[in-house]
C-alpha positions in Angstrom: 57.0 25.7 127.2 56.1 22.5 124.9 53.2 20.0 126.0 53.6 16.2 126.4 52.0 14.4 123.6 49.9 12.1 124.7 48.6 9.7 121.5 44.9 9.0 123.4 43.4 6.8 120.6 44.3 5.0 117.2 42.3 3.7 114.5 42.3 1.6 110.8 40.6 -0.4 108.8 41.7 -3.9 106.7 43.7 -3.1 103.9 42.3 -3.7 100.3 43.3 -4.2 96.8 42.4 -1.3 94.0 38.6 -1.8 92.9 37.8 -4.2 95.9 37.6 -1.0 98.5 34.7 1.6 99.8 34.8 4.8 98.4 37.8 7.1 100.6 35.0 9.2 102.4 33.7 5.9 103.8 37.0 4.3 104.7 38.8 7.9 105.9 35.5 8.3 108.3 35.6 4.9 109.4 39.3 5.0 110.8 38.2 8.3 112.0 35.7 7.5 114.2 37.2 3.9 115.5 40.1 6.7 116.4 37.8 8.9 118.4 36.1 5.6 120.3 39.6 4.0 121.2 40.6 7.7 122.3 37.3 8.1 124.4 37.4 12.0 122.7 34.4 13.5 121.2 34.4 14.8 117.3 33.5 18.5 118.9 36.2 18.5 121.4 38.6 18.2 118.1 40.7 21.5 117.2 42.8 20.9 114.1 42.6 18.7 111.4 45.5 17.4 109.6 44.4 14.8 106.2 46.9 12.8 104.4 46.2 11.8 100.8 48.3 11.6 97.5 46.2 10.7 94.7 43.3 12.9 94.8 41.9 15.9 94.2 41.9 19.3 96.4 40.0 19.6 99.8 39.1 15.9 99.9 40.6 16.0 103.4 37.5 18.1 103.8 34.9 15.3 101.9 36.2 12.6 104.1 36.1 14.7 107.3 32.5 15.7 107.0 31.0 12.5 107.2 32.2 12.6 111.1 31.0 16.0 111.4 31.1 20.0 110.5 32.5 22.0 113.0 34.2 24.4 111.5 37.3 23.4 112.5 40.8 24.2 110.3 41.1 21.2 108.0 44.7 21.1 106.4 45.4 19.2 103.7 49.0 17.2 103.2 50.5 15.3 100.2 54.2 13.9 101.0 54.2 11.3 99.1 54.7 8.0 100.5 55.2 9.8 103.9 51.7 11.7 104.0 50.2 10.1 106.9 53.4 10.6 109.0 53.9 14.4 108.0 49.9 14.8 108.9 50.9 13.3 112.3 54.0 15.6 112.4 51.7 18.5 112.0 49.3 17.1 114.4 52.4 16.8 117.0 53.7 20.2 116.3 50.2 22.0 117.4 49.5 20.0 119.9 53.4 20.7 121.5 53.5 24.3 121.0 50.2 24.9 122.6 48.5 26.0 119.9 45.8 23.5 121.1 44.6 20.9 123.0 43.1 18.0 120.6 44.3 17.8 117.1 43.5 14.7 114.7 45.9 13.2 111.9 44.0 11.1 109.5 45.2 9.5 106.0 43.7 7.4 103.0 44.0 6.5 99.8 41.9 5.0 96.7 44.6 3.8 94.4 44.3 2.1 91.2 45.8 -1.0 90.1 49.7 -1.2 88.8 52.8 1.0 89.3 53.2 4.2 90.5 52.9 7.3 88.0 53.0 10.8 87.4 49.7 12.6 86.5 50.8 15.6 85.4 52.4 15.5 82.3 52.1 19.3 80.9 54.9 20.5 84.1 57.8 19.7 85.3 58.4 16.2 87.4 59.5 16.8 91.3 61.4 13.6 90.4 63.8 15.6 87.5 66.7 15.3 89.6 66.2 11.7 90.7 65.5 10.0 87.1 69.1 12.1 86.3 70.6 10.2 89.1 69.6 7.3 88.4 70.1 7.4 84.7 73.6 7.8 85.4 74.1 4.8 88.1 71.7 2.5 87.1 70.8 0.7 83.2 67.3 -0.6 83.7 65.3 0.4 80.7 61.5 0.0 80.4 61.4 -0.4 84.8 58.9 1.5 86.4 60.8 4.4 88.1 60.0 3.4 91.7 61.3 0.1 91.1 64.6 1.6 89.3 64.8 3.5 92.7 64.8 1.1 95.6 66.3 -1.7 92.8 69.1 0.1 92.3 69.7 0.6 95.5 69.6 -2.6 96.4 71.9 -3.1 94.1 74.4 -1.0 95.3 74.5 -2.7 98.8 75.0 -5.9 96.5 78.0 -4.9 94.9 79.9 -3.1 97.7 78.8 -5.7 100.5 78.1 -8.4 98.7 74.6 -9.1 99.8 72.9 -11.9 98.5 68.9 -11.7 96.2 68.2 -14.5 98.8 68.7 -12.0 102.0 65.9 -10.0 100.2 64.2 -12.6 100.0 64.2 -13.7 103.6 62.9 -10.6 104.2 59.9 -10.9 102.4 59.4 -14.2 104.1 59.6 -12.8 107.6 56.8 -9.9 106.5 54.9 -12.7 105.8 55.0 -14.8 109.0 54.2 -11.5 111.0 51.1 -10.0 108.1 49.8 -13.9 109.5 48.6 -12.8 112.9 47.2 -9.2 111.4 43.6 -9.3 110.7 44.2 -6.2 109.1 46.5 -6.8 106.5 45.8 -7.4 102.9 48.5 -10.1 102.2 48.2 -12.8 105.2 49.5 -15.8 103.3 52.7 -17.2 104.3 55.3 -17.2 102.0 58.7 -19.1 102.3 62.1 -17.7 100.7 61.9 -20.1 98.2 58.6 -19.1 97.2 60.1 -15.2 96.8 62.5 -16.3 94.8 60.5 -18.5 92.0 58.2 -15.6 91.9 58.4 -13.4 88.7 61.6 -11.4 88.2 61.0 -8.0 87.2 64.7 -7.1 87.2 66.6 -10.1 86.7 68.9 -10.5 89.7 67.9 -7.9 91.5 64.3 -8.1 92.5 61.2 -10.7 91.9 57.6 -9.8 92.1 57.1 -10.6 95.7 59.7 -8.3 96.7 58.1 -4.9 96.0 54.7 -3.6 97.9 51.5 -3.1 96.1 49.2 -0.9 95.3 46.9 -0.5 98.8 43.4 0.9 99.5 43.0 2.0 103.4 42.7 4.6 105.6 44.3 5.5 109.6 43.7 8.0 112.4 45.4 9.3 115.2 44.1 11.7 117.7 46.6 13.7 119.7 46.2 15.4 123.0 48.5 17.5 125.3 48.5 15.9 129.0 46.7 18.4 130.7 43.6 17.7 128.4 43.9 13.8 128.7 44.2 14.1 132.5 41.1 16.8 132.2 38.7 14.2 130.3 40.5 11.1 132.1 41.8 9.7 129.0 44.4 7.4 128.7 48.0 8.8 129.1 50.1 6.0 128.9 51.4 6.2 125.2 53.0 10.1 124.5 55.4 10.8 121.4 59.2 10.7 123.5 60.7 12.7 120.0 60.4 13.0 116.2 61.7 14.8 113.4 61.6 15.1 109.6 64.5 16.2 107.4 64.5 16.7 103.9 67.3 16.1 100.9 70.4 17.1 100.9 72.9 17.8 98.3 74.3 14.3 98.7 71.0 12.9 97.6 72.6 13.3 94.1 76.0 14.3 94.1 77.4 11.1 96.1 76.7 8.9 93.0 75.0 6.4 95.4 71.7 5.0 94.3 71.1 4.5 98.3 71.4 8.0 99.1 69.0 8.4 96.1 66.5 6.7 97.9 67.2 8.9 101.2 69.2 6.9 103.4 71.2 10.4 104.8 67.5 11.6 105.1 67.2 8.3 107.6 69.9 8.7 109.0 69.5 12.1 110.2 66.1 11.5 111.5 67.0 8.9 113.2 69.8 10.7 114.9 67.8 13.6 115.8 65.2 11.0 117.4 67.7 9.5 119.7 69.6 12.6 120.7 66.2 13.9 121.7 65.2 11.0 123.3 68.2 10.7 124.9 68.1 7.4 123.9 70.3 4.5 121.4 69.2 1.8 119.0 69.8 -1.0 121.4 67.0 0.5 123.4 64.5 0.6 120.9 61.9 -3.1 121.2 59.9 -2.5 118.2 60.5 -0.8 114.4 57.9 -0.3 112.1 59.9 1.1 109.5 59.0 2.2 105.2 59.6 -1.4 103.3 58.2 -0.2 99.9 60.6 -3.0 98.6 62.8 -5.5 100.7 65.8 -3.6 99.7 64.6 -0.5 101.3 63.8 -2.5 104.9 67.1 -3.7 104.5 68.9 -0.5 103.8 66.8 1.1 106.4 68.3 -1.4 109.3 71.6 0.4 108.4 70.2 4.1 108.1 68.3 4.1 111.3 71.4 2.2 113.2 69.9 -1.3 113.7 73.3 -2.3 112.8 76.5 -1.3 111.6 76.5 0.0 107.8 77.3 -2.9 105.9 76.0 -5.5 108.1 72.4 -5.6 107.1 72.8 -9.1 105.3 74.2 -10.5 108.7 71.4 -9.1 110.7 69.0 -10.5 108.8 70.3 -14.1 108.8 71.2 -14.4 112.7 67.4 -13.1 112.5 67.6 -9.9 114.5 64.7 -8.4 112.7 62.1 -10.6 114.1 60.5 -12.0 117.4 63.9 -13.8 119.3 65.9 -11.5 117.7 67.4 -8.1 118.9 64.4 -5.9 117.4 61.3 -6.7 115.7 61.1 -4.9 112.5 57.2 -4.4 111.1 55.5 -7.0 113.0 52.5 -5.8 111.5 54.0 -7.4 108.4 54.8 -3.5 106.9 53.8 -2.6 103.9 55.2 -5.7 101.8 52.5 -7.7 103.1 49.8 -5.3 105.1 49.8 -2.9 102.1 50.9 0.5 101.5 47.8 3.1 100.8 50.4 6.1 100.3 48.8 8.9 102.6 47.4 6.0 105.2 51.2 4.3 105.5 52.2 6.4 108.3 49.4 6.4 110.2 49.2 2.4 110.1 52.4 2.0 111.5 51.1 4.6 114.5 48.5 2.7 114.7 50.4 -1.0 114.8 53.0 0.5 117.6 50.3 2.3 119.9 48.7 -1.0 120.4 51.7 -2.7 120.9 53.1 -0.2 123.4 49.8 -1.1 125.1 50.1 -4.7 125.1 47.2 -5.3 123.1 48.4 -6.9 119.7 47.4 -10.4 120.4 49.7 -13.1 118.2 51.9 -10.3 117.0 52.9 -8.9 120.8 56.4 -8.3 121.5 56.9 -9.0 125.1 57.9 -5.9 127.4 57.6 -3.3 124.6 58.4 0.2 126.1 59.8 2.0 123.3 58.8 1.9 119.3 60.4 3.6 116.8 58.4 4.7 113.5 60.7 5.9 110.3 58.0 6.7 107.3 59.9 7.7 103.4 59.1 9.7 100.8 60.4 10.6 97.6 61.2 13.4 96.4 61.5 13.9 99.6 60.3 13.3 103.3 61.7 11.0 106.3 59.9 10.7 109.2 61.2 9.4 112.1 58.9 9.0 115.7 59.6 7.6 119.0 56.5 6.3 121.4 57.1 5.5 125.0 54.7 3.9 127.1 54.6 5.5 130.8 
């Protein structure tokens, strides 16, 4: 039989730009331990360890984890790209479900360096191979970093067939700014108005400015995961459990539907999603708060489509009756996502954790959405990962 998951504490630090952060050990132990106070769990009652880092080397899951302490415990290492933090949590879920124990912890980081995403291994083959040969075909962006070529192009796509305006993008952008405000943990709090996201640099002429894509992010996140029995045992809070998630990988359609959106994973959303609220037994219209991967505006907006926000295709209109914010049907990354709280890869997913356990709780402040009850997390990676999680509050 599978165990209730009960999320029993959360923790992270401010976000920070490349060079201006502590060293990862300091910031991964950090988020640790202000995990294991807001759980009310001691280190040596921990089981399983599950660390989420991209860019660094093997076993430094292991350096970060003994600054809290040596136990002994099984330490697993996890690198999913910009979903990390959320597959460390899925692994974290799975052990804590099946019974395999009582108390596991998900952690993620990441020390970046300033600039655009690259490869570092350039002796072997890329994981991307199959992605720059679907985009080569579908998109003509020469000398654009290949991220940017990504989520741009698909963009783009949604412009042509729907006719979706650079400014929707744009109000986007805006709106993760009015909600990264009222985050002291975010690294971009500074208002910024549409107009101000569309004088900014264009880095692909008519399809993308400067403001509209994340930057590199230094930070770290915790979770610590508990069956119900042992929260009840230690009388630890059991008001926020995980209701469902999932994770799905590509399919073929990735790149043989000639559709720089499904490039980018939007089936892989899709059927995360789906899984989630067949689980759940729940819908969309249920759902009070999204945090939700906006690497680039273009991706949030896609993402409203994929995860059934709205129809497909009506994106741009949910956006401008402003359903994706406070007064609106669901409010999408009111920690202000990763466009304006940052994006440390293998820390992402655990952020968003993080920003919807405290709203579930009623406890984020200027940002609260009234009533919350159920939060939906969806956290991407290329080449690729989706994950997709459900929290209820009891």
């Amino acid at each position: 039989m599978s165990q209730s998951v009960i999320v029993a504490g959360v923790g992270m630090i401010p976000f920070a730009k490349p060079g201006a952060s502590e060293a990862y050990p300091v910031m991964a132990s950090r988020a640790i331990q202000a995990a294991l106070k807001d759980s009310g769990v001691d280190y040596a009652k921990v089981q399983q360890a599950y660390a989420g880092y991209v860019y660094g080397d093997s076993t430094a899951g292991q350096r970060a984890l003994y600054e809290v302490g040596m136990t002994g415990i099984p330490v697993v290492n996890v690198n999913n790209n910009c979903s990390t933090g959320s597959t460390a949590l899925y692994l974290a879920r799975q052990a804590v479900e099946s019974g395999a124990v009582d108390c596991a912890l998900a952690f993620g980081f990441e020390q970046m360096t300033p600039g655009a995403l690259g490869s570092i291994f350039s002796d072997r083959p890329s994981p991307f191979e199959h992605f720059d040969a679907a985009t080569d075909e579908l998109v003509n962006a020469p000398g654009v970093p290949f991220a940017l070529r990504y989520f741009g192009g698909a963009g783009l796509a949604h412009m042509q067939q729907y006719g979706t305006k650079l400014e929707t993008f744009a109000k986007i952008r805006a709106k993760a700014s009015r909600h990264a405000s009222n985050n002291p943990l975010a690294l971009f709090r500074t208002v910024v108005t549409e107009e101000d996201v569309m004088a900014a640099t264009m880095i692909w002429p008519g399809v993308m400015t400067k403001l509209m894509a994340c930057a590199p992010t230094c930070g770290a996140a915790a979770a610590v995961l508990v069956s119900e029995a042992f929260a009840k045992r230690h009388g630890l809070d059991t008001s926020i459990r995980i209701r469902a998630q999932s994770m799905t990988t590509d399919t073929p359609v990735a790149f043989e539907s000639r559709d720089m959106r499904e490039v980018v994973g939007f089936s892989m959303t899709r059927s995360a999603a789906q899984q989630v609220y067949e689980t759940a037994g729940v819908a969309p219209s249920d759902i009070d708060v999204v945090e939700l991967h906006d690497c680039f505006a273009h991706n949030e907006l896609i993402t409203y489509e994929g995860l059934g926000l709205c129809p497909e295709g009506g994106a741009e209109k949910f956006v401008e009756d402003g359903d994706n914010t406070y007064g609106g049907k669901v409010v999408t990354n009111p920690s202000g996502g990763l466009l304006s709280k940052g994006h440390p890869l293998g820390a992402t997913g655990l952020a968003q954790c993080t920003e919807l356990v405290e709203q579930l709780r009623g406890r984020a402040a200027a940002r609260q959405v009234d009533g919350a009850r159920l939060a939906l997390q969806h956290n991407l990676g290329l080449g690729g990962a989706c994950v997709v999680t459900l929290y209820e509050k009891v």
